[in-house]
Rosetta silent file (secondary structure, phi, psi, omega in degrees, C-alpha in Angstrom):
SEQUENCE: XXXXXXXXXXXXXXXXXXXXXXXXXXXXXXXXXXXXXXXXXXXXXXXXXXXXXXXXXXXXXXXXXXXXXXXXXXXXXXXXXXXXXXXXXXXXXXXXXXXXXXXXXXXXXXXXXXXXXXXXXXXXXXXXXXXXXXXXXXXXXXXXXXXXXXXXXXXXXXXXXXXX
SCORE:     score description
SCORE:     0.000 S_00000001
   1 L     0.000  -62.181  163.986    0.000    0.000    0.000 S_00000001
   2 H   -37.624  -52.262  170.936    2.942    2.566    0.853 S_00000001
   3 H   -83.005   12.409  169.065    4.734    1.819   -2.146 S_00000001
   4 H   -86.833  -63.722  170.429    1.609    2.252   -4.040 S_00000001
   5 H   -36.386  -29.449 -159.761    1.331    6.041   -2.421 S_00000001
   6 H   -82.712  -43.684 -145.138    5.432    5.869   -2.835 S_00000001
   7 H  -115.399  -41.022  164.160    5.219    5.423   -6.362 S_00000001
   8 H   -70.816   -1.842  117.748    2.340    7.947   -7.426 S_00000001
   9 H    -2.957  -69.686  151.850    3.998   10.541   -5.236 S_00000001
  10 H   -56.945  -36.870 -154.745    7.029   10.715   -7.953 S_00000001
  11 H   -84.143  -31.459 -168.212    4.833   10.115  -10.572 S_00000001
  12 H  -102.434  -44.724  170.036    2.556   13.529   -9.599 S_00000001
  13 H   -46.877  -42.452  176.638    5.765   15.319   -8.390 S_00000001
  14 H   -85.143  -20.459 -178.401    7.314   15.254  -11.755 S_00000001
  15 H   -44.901  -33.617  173.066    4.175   15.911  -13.538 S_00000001
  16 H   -72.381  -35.715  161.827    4.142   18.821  -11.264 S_00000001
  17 H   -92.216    3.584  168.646    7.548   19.951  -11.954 S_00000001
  18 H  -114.353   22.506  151.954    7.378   19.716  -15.471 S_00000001
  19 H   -79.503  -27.497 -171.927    4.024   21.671  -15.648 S_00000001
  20 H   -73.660  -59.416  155.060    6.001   24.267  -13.841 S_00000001
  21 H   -30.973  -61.003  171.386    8.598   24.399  -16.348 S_00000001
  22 H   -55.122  -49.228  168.254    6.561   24.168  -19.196 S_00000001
  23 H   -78.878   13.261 -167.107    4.267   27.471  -17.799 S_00000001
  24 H  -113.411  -37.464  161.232    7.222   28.972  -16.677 S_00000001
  25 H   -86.225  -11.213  158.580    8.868   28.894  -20.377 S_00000001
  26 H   -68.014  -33.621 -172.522    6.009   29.405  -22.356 S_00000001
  27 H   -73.801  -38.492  172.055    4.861   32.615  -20.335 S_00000001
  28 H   -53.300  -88.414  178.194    8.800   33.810  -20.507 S_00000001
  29 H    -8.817  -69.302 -161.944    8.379   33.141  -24.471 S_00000001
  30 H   -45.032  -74.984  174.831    5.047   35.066  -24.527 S_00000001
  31 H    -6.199  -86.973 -142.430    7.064   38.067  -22.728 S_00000001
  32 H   -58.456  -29.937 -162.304   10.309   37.841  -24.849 S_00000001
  33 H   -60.452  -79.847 -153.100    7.481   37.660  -28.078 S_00000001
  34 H   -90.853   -7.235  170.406    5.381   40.373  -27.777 S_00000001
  35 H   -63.430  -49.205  163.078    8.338   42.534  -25.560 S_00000001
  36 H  -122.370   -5.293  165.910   10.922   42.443  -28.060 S_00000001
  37 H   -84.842  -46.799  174.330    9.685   40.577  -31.275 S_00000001
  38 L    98.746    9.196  179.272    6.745   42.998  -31.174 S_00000001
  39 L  -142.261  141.293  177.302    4.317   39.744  -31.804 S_00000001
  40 L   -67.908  132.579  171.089    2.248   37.878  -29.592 S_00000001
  41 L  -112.651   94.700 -149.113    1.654   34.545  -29.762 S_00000001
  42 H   -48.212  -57.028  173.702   -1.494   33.914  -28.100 S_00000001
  43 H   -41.646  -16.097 -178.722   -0.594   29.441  -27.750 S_00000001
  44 H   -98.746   -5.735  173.892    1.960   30.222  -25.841 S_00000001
  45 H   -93.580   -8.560  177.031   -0.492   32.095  -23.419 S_00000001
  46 H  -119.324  -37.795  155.066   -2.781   29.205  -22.760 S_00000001
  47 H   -34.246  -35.657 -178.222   -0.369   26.681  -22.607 S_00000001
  48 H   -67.344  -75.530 -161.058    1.017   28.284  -19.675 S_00000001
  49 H   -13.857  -53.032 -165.264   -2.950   28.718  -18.258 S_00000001
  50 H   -49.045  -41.071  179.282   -3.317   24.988  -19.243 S_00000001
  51 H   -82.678  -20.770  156.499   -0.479   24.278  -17.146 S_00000001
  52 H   -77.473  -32.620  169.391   -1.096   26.258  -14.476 S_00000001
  53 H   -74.138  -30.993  167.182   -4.224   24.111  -13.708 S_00000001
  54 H   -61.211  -39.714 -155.690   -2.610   20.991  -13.542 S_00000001
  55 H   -54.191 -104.609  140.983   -0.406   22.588  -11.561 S_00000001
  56 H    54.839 -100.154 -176.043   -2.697   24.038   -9.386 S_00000001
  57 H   -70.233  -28.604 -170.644   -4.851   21.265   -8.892 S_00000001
  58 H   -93.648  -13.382  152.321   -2.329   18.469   -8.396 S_00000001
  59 H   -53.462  -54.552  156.397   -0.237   20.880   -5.788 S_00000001
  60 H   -61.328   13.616 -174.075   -3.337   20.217   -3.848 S_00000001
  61 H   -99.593  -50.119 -174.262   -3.244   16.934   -3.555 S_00000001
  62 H   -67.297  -12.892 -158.791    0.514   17.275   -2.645 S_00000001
  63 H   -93.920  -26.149  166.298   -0.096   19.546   -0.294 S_00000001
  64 H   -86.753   10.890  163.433   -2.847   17.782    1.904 S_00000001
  65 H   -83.413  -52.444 -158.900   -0.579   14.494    1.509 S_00000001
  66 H   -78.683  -56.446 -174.081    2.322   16.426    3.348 S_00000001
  67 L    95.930   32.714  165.446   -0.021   18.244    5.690 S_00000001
  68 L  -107.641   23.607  170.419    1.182   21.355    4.378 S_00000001
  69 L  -125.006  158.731 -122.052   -2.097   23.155    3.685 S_00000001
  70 L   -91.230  175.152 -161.228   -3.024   25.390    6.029 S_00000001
  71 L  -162.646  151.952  169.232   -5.396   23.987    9.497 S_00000001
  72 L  -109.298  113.868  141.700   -6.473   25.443   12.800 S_00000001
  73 L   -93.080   18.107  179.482   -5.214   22.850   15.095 S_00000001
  74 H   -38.466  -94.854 -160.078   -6.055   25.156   18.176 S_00000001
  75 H   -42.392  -24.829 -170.027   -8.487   22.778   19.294 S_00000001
  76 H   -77.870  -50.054  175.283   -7.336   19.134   17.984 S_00000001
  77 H   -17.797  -66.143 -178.382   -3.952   20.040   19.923 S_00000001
  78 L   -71.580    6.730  175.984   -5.721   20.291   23.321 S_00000001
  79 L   -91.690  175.983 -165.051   -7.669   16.989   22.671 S_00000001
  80 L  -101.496  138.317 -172.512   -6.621   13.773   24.222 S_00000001
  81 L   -40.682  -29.652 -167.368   -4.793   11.069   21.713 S_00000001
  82 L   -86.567  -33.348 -156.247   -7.721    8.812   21.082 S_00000001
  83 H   -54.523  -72.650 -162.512  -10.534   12.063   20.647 S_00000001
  84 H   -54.932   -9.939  173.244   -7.615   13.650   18.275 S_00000001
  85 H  -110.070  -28.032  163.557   -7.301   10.505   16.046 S_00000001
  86 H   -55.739  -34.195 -168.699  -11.182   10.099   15.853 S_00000001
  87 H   -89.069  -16.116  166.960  -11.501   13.608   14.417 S_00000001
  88 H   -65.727  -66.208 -169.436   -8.242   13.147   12.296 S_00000001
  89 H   -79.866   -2.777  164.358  -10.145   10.015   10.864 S_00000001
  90 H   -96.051   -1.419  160.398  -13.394   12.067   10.247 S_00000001
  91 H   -89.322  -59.756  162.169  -11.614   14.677    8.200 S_00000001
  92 H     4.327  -73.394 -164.097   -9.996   11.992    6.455 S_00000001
  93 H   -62.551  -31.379  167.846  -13.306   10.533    5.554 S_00000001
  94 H   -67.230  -14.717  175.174  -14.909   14.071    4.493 S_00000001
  95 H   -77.898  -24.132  172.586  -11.965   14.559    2.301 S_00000001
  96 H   -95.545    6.831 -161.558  -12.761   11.562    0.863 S_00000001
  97 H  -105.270  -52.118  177.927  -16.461   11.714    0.381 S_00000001
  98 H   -72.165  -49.231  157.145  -15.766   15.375   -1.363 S_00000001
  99 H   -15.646  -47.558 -171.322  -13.108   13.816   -3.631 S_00000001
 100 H   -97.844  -15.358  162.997  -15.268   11.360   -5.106 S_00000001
 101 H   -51.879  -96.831  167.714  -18.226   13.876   -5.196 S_00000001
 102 H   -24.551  -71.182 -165.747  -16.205   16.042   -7.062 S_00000001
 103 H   -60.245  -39.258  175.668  -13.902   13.573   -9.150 S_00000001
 104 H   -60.515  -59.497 -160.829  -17.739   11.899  -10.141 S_00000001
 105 H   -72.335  -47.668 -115.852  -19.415   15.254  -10.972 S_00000001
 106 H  -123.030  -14.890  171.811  -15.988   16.778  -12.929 S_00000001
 107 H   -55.281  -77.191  167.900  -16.138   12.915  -15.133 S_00000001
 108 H   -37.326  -30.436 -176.890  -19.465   14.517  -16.846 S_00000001
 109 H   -82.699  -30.791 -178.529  -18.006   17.601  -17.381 S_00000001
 110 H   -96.449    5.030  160.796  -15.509   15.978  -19.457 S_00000001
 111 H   -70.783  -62.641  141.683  -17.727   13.304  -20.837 S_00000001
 112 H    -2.455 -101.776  164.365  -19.961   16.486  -21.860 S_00000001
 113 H    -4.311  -87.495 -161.082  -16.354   18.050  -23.419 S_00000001
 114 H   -65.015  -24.754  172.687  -15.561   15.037  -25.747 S_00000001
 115 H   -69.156  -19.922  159.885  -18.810   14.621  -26.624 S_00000001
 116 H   -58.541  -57.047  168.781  -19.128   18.296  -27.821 S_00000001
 117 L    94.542   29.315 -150.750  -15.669   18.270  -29.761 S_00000001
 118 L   -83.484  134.899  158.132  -15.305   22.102  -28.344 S_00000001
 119 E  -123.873  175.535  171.333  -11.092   22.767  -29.126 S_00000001
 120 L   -90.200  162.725  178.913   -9.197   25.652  -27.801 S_00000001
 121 L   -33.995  -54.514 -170.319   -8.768   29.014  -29.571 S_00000001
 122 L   -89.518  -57.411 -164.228   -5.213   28.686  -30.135 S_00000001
 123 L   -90.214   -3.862  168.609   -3.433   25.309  -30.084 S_00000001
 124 L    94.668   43.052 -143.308   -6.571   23.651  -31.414 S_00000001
 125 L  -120.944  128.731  164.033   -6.344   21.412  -27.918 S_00000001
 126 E   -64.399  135.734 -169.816   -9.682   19.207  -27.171 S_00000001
 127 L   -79.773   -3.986  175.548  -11.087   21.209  -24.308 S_00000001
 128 L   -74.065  -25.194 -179.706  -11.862   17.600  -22.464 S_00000001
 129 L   -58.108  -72.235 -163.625   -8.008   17.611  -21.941 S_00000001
 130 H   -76.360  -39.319 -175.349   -7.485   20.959  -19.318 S_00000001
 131 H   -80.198    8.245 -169.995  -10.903   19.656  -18.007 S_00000001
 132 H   -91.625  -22.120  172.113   -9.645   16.338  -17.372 S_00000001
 133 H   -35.321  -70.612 -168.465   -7.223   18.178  -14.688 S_00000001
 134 H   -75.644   -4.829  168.715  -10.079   17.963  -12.026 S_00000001
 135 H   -89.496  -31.226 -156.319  -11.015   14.257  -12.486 S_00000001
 136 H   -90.669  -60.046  168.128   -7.449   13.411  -12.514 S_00000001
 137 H   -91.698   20.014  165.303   -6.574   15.233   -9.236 S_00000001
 138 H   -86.676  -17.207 -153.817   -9.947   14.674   -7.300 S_00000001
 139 H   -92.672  -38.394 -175.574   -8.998   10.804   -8.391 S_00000001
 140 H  -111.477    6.646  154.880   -5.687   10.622   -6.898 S_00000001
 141 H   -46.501  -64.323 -164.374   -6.974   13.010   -4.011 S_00000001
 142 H   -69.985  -62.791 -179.969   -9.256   10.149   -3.015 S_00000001
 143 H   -45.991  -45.356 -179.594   -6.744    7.270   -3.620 S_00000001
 144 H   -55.820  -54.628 -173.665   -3.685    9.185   -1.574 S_00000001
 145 H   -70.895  -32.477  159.954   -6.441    9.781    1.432 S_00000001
 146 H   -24.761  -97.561  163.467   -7.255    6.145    1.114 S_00000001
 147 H   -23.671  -58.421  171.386   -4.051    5.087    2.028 S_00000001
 148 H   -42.960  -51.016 -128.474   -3.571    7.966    4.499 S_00000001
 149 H   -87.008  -82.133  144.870   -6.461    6.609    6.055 S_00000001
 150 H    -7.879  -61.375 -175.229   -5.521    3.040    5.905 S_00000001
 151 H   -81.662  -48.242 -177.646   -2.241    3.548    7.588 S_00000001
 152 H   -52.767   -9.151 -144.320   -3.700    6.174   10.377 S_00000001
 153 H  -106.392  -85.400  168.793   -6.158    3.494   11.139 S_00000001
 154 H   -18.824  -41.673 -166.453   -3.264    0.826   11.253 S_00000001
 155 L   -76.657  163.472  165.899   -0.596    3.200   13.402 S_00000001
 156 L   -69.579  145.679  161.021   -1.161    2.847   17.260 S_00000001
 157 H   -35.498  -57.752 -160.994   -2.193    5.968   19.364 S_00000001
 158 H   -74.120  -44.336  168.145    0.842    5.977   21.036 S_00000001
 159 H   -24.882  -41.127 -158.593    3.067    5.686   18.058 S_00000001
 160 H  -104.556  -32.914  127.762    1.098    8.806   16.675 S_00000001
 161 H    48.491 -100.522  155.006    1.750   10.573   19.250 S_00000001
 162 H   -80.976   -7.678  162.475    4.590   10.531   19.139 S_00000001
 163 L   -85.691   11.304  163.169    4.892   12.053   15.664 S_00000001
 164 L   -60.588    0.000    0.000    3.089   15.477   17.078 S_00000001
């Protein structure tokens, strides 16, 4: 199970750093284009956009995997270990109940998409593609909390504990 979390963890980190890359030289491009070329190129403005939503969305995956988005723990602090791991496993479960909400509803919108055949303005891009962003990180939201879940449920109190 860990090296399942282990292994899409790399897999959405580089995806992440080479969306970053990719908007970070296409937007530079746009600059250099219409700054000193004198002409815009408008594809090089929605790739970056495009790429900022993967981005985006799949930073937010990473970032409640890490525990690095942001929380009021005023109150869970002052609870007692088993209280503080029930309420730990009921955010858990609401994260995962809105994940699949979401990742379900955000399916349609891109079933919707290909069935339309809508492309974008510039690169000609099927618009099911940038909209596929939100199935694709509510999808590995819900698998990642899975796991999380899995394993808090598995560690001991005291064990967790000790990683406060």
């Amino acid at each position: 199970m860990q090296s399942i979390g282990t292994n899409l963890q790399r897999i959405e980190n580089a995806i992440i750093a080479i969306c970053f890359i990719v908007m970070t030289a296409a937007a530079f491009a746009q600059v250099v284009n219409r700054n000193f070329i004198g002409a815009g190129i408008s594809w090089f403005d929605e790739l970056a956009r495009y790429c900022m939503v993967y981005l985006t969305l799949l930073a937010t995956e990473a970032g409640l995997r890490d525990g690095s988005q942001i929380a009021i723990t005023g109150f869970t602090d002052k609870c007692p270990p088993a209280l503080r791991r029930i309420l730990r496993i009921i955010v858990k479960l609401i994260i995962i109940g809105f994940s699949i909400a979401i990742c379900y509803t955000a399916m349609d919108l891109v079933n919707m998409q290909i069935r339309s055949g809508q492309v974008s303005a510039a690169m000609s891009l099927p618009m099911w593609i940038p909209y596929a962003s939100l199935p694709l990180a509510f999808a590995l939201i819900t698998i990642v909390q899975i796991i999380a879940l899995l394993v808090l449920l598995k560690t001991p109190i005291d064990s967790e504990q000790e990683e406060k």
